[in-house]
N, C-alpha and C positions, 0 to 999 in steps of 0.2 A: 486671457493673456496668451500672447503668441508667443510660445516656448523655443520655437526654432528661427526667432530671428536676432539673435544677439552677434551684436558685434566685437571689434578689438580684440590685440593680440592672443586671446583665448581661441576666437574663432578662428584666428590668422592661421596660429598654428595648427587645425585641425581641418586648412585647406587644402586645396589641388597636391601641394604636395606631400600630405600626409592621406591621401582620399583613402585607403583601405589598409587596415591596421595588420592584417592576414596577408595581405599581398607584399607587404614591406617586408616581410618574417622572412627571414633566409633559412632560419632554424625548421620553423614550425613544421612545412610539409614534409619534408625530407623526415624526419623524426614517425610522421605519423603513416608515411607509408612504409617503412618496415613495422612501425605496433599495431599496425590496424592489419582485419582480413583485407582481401581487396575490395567486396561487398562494402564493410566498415568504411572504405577509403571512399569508393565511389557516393558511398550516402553522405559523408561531412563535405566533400567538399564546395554544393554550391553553398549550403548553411555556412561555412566556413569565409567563404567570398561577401554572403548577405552581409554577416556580424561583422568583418572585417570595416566594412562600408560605414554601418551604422555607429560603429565602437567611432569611427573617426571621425563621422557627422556628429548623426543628430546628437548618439549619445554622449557626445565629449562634451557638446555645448549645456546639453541638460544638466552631467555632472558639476558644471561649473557653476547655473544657477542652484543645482538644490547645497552645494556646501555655501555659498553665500547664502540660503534662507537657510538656515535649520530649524530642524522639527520644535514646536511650541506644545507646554503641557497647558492643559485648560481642566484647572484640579474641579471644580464649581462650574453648574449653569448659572442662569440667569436669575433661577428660585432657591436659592443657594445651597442645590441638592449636590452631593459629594459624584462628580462622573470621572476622573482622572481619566477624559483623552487626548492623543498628542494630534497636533495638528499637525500636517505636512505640505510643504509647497508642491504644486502640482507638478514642476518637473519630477520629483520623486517620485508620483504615483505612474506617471507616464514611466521612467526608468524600470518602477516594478513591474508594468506591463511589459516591456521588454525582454527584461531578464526570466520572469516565471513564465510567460503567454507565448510569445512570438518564438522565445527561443529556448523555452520548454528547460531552462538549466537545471530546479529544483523534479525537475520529473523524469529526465532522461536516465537514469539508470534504475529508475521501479517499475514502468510501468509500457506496455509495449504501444507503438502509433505514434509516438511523440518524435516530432521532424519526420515521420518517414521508416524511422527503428521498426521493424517487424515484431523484435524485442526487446527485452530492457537492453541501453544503450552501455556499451561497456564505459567504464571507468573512464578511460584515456577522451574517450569523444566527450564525456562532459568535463571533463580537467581542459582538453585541449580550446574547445570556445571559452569556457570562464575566463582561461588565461588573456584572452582576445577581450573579452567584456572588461576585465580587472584594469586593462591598459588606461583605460578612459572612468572607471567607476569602481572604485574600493569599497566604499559602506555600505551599500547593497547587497555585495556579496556576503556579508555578516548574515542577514536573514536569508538568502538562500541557501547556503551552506547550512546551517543550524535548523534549514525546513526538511533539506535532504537528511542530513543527519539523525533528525528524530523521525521521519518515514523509515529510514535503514533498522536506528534502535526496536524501534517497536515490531519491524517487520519480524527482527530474529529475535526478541524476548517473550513477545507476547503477541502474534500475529492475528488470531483469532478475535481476542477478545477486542485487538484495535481496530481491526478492518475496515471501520468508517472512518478511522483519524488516519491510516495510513491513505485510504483514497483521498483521502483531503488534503493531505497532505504533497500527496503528490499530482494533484490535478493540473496540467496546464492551462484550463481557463479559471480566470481570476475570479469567475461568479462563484465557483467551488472551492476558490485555495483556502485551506487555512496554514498560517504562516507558523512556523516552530520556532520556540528559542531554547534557550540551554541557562538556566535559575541556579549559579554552581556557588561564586564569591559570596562570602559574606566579609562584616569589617572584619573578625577576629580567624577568619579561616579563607583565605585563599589560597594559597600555596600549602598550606596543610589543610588538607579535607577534612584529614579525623578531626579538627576541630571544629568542623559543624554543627552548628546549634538548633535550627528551624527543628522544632519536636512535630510529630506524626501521631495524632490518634485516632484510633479504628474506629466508626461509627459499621459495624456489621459488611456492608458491601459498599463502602468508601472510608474513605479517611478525612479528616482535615489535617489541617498544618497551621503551625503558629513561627515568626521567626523573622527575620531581616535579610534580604539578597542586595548585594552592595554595588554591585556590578551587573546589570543585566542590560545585556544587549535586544534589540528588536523588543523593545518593553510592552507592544502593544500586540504579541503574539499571540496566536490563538488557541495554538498548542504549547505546553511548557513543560519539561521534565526539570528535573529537581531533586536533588537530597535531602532528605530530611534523616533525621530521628530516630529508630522505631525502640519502643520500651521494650526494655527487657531482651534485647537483641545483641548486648554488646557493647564495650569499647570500641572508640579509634573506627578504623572505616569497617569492621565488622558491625558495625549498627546501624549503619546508614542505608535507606531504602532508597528504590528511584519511585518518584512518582509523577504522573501525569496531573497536569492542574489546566483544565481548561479557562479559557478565558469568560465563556459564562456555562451557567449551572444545568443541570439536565434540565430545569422548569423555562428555559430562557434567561433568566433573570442574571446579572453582572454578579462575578464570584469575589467574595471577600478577600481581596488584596489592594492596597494604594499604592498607588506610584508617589512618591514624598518629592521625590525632582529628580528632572533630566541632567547626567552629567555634561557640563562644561566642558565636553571633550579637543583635546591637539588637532586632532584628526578623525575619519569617518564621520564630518559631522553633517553629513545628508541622513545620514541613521539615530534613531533616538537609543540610548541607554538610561536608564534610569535605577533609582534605588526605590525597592519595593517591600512593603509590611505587608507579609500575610499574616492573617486577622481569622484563622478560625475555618480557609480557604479549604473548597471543594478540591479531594481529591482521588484519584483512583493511582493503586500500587500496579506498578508494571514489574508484571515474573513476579519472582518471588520475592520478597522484600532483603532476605540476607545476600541479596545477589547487587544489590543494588552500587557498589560502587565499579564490578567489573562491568555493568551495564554501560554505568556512566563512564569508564575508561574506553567504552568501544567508541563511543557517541564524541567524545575528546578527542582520539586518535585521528577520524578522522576529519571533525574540524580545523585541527592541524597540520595535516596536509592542505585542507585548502587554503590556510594563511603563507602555507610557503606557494601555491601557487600564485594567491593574488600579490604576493612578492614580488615574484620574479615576473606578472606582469608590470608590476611596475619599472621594475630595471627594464624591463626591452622598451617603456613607453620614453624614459627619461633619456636611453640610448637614442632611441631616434629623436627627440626634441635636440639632444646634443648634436650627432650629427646633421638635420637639417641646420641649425640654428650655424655649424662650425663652416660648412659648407655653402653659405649667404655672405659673412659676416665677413667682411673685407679690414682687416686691420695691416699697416704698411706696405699697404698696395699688393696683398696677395689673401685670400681666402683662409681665412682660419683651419679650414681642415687641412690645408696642403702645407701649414707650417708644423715644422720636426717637434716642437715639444709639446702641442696639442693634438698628434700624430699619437706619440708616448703617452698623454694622458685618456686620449679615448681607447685604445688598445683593449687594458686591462679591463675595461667597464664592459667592453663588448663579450671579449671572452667569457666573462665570470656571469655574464645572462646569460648566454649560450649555455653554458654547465648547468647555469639552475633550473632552466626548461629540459633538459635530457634528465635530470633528475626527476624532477617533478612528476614528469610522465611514467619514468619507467616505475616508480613508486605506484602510480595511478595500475600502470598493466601488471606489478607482481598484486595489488589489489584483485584487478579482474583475477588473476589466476587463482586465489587463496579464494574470493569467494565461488569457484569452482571446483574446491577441493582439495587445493595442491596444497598440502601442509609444509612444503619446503618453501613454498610462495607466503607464507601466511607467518612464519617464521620471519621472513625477509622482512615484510611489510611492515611487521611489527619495530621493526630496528630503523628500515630507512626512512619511515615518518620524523621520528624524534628527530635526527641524524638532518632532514628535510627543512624543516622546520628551525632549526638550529644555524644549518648556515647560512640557508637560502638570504633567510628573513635576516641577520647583520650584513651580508651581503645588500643586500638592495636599500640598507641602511647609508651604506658606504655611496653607493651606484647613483643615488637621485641626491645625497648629497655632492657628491661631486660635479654632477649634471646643474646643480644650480649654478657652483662655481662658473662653468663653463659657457652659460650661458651671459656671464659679470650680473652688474646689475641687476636687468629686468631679471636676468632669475630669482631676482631676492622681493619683485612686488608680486602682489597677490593677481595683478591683472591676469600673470601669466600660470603655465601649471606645477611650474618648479616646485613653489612652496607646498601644494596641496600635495605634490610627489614624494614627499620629504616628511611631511604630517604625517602619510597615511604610511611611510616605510615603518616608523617609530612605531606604529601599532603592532604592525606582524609580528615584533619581537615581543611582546607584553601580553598578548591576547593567547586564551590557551594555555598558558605557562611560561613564564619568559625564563630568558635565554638557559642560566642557573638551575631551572625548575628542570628544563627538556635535557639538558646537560648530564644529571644526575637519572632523567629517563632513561638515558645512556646506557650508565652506569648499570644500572638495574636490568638493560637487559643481557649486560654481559656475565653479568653476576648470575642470573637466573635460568639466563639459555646460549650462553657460550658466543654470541654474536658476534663477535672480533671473528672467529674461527668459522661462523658460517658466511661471512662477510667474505673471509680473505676466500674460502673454498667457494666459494658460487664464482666469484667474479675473475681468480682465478682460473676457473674451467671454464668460462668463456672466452676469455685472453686467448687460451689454449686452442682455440677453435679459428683464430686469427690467424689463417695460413697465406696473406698476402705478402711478400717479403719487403714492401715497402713500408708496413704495419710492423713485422715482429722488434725491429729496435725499440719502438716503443713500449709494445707488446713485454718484452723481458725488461725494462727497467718495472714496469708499473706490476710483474708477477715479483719482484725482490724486495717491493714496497710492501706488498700487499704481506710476505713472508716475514717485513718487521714488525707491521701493525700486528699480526696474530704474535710474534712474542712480545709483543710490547703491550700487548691486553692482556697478556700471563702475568708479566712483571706487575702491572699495576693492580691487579685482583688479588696477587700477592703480597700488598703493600698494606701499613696500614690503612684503617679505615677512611680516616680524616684525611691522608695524603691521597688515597684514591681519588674521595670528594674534592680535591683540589687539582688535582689531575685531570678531572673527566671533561671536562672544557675545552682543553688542548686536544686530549685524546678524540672528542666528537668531531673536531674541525680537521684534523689531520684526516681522519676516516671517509669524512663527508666532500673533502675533496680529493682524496683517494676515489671514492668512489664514482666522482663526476669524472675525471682525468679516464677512468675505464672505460664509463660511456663515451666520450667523445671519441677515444678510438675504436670505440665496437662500432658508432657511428658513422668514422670515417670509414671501413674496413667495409661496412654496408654501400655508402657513398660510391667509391669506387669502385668497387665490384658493381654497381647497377646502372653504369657510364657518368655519374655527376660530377666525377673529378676530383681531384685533391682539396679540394678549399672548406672540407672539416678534416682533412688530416693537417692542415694549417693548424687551425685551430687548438686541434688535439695537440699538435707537438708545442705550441707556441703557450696552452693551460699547464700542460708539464714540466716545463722549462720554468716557470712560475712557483713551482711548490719548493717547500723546506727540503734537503735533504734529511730523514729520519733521525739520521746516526748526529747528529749538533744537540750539543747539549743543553743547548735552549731553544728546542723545535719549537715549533707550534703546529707546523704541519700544512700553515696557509703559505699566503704569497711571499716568493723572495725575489729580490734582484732577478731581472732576467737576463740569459749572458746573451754581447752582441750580437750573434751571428744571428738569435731568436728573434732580437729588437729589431736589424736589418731586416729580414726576411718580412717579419710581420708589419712594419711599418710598411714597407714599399706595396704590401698587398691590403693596406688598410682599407681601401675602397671594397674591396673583394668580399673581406669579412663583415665589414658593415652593415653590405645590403647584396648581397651575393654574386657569382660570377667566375666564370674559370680563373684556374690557379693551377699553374704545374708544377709539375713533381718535384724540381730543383728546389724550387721555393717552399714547398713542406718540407722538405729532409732538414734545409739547411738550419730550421727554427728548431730542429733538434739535436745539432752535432755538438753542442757543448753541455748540453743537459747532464748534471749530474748523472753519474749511474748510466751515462748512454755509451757504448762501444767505441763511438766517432771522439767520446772526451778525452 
């Protein structure tokens, strides 16, 4: 079957004027040449150019076939001997060759040679391509993500005794991969783990497992971590162990677990999930077995990070389907994008991707820094995941739904990629712990390691470091902001309990785009200081202008009304911030002169 010849408005839109998804990016480079060395910069960027290419070729068209075929389970052969495997359409398989082979993404941060990395490739350079992959391919990224992440787990818990599952793990040729998943849901315990059930018995130097996983993504993995059980260890998440269950037994032979059925999924459905009976199933205990749910909160942590990156790829992919689509589309004899109030509706979408890709990253490099040691980094990282994960993913909930709107109609048939944009947003929120679950992550870690306070203090003393005087107006609204959030996470730690728990929701979203509103100006303040011009202090002033002021007594801390001089300003520069382009100075200041809290108010 000839995979790269499909036609119709799928292909349309992944033509001439969408040819490279990295080149479109107004955000991406600028971001990655201040977090990257300059070595770092000079090695992503022809990879960066390749994937850009192929995210808006070949691989958008394959995306499109493998969610119209989804994966098939074939529980029984032909002799009615029991084999539960799934079958996949061969765009998938081609897709996984891309994503683990060609462009090495589950290997780029373990192992040195991969693209050209001398050595493991930092954080930022594989967040920064995934985000470029994510634009055109969502369910894929589930088993990449969850192969990197159990190479990571196992590297730091038990590095020795895995050494062949982490090279396998992280192989980029596919004769070697074996793929990882994450065995966490059951019916009666997803969002509370202590109620885990799957029991764990020692057989001397392995275990089996007995128990039901209700939720398991990439079902046909070859590597599996997992909670279970262990006697005599405990209540609640003090008895749960992690363990390794491969997919066949050290003899060869297929390990005792069924796959009962593939979920019916919204979305991601180029990827299989299934519910799974382990039966008695081969296992080996990773670390120590009383260790096993902080194992499995690393291996969580940062699968969650990467649902907020392939988020916020989809917000940039829905943004440009909006603007090409606004920018064609001739209604009363003048172009959709050049009319006032689809000017005002793509605005807000463009900005709020913007924010969620400077997050995303910067997330990715306090990563690199904490796994080099920086315990102030590791602190950070720990907060801005939840916090990541939290807005990014209802943001891009918002961003490709509106994107359909905008598209009318055809955004609402499946020819097109609206709807699959829109399927796979609803996922980011749900997977990992939705929105409620990360909310109360929140909570937990302010309660435990004072995060409001190292939140407001980091980002504060980098504000401080912004001695541009076309920067500081905004510079001092967002350190006064920053001054309410740290008492405003006193107040609510002082609160009752259950008011906290109902609090913490507002209080993530308010913090989380407190803390994009920092980025953008740390990034404009980099910007122009390195001749690129005003046009992310645009940005920056124009995401600020947007937020709650603190002190309302029914904050929430997201978007408000933006006042006119912000709307003027940014409207007239909408082409600018789109897809990039000089922008002067007048036209940044003035998207700030009414801003709450701004000097000029």
């Amino acid at each position: 079957m000839a995979l790269a010849s499909t036609s119709g408005p799928e292909a349309a839109a992944s033509g001439p004027a969408a040819d490279n998804f990295a080149d479109r990016d107004p955000a991406l480079r600028p971001l990655l040449d201040r977090l990257l060395s300059e070595a770092d910069r000079r090695r992503i960027e022809p990879v960066l150019h390749d994937l850009g290419q192929v995210a808006a070729g070949e691989l958008a068209r394959l995306a499109a076939i493998a969610d119209a075929n989804p994966p098939r389970l074939r529980q029984y052969d032909a002799a009615g001997e029991r084999v539960d495997e799934v079958e996949y359409h061969p765009a998938y398989a081609r897709m996984s060759q891309l994503a683990f082979e060609r462009f090495g993404l589950a290997a780029l941060s373990h192992r040195p040679g991969v693209l050209g990395w001398p050595a493991p490739a930092p954080h930022v350079v594989k967040y920064a391509l995934s985000y470029v992959f994510a634009q055109a391919e969502f369910g894929l990224l589930c088993p990449v993500s969850m192969t990197d992440s159990a190479a990571r787990v196992l590297r730091l818990f038990d590095s020795v005794r895995f050494a062949p599952e982490i090279a396998a793990l992280s192989s980029p040729d596919l004769r070697g991969l074996a793929t990882g998943a994450m065995f966490m849901t059951e019916r009666q315990g997803g969002t509370d783990i202590a109620m885990t059930g799957t029991e764990a018995t020692r057989h001397g130097s392995h275990w089996t497992l007995r128990g039901q996983k209700w939720f398991a993504s990439n079902v046909t993995a070859d590597v599996i971590l997992t909670l279970a059980r262990v006697p005599g260890q405990g209540e609640g998440t003090k008895g749960l162990g992690m363990f390794l269950v491969p997919r066949l037994r050290p003899d060869g032979s297929r390990n005792s677990y069924l796959i009962d059925r593939l979920k019916d999924k919204l979305g991601a459905r180029s990827m299989a999930s299934g519910e799974v009976t382990l039966e008695d199933a081969h296992a080996l205990s990773v670390g120590e077995p009383e260790h096993g749910f902080r194992q499995m909160a690393e291996m969580l942590n940062v699968s969650r990070l990467s649902n907020a990156m392939r988020s916020a790829g989809l917000m940039r992919r829905a943004v440009r389907e909006s603007v090409d689509h606004t920018r064609q589309r001739v209604v009363f004899g003048r172009p959709l994008f050049d009319q006032p109030l689809m000017r005002a509706t793509l605005l807000p979408l463009i900005v709020d991707t913007e924010a969620a890709l400077g997050l995303v990253l910067e997330s990715a490099a306090r990563l690199d820094d904490a796994d080099a040691g920086d315990a102030e980094a590791g602190r950070l990282v720990r907060v801005l995941t939840p916090l990541a994960k939290y807005s990014v993913c209802k943001q891009a909930r918002a961003v490709t739904a509106e994107a359909m709107e905008v598209r009318g109609g055809n955004g609402y048939i499946e020819d097109w990629v609206n709807p699959r944009l829109l399927r796979d947003a609803h996922l980011g929120s749900i997977w990992e712990g939705s929105s409620n679950v990360i909310a109360l992550d929140v909570l937990r870690c302010l309660r435990q390691d004072g995060s409001h306070r190292l939140l407001a203090d980091v980002y504060r003393r980098r504000l401080h470091t912004l001695d541009d005087p076309e920067v500081r107006p905004a510079a001092d609204i967002l350190d006064r902001r920053w001054n309410a959030l740290a008492v405003q996470g006193e107040l609510l730690l002082a609160g009752p309990v259950e008011e906290q728990q109902a609090d913490a929701g507002g209080f993530a979203e308010a913090t989380a785009r407190t803390v994009m509103a920092s980025l953008l100006l740390e990034q404009a303040a980099y910007e122009a200081g390195s001749g690129l011009g005003h046009r992310k202090l645009l940005v920056a002033h124009t995401y600020l202008s947007r937020l709650d002021p603190l002190d309302r007594p029914d904050r929430t801390g997201g978007p408000a009304p933006m006042p006119a001089s912000a709307v003027r300003s940014a409207l007239a520069h909408l082409g600018e911030l789109a897809e990039g382009g000089p922008v002067g100075i007048e036209a940044a200041r003035a998207a700030l002169e009414t801003t709450p809290g701004s000097t000029h108010a």
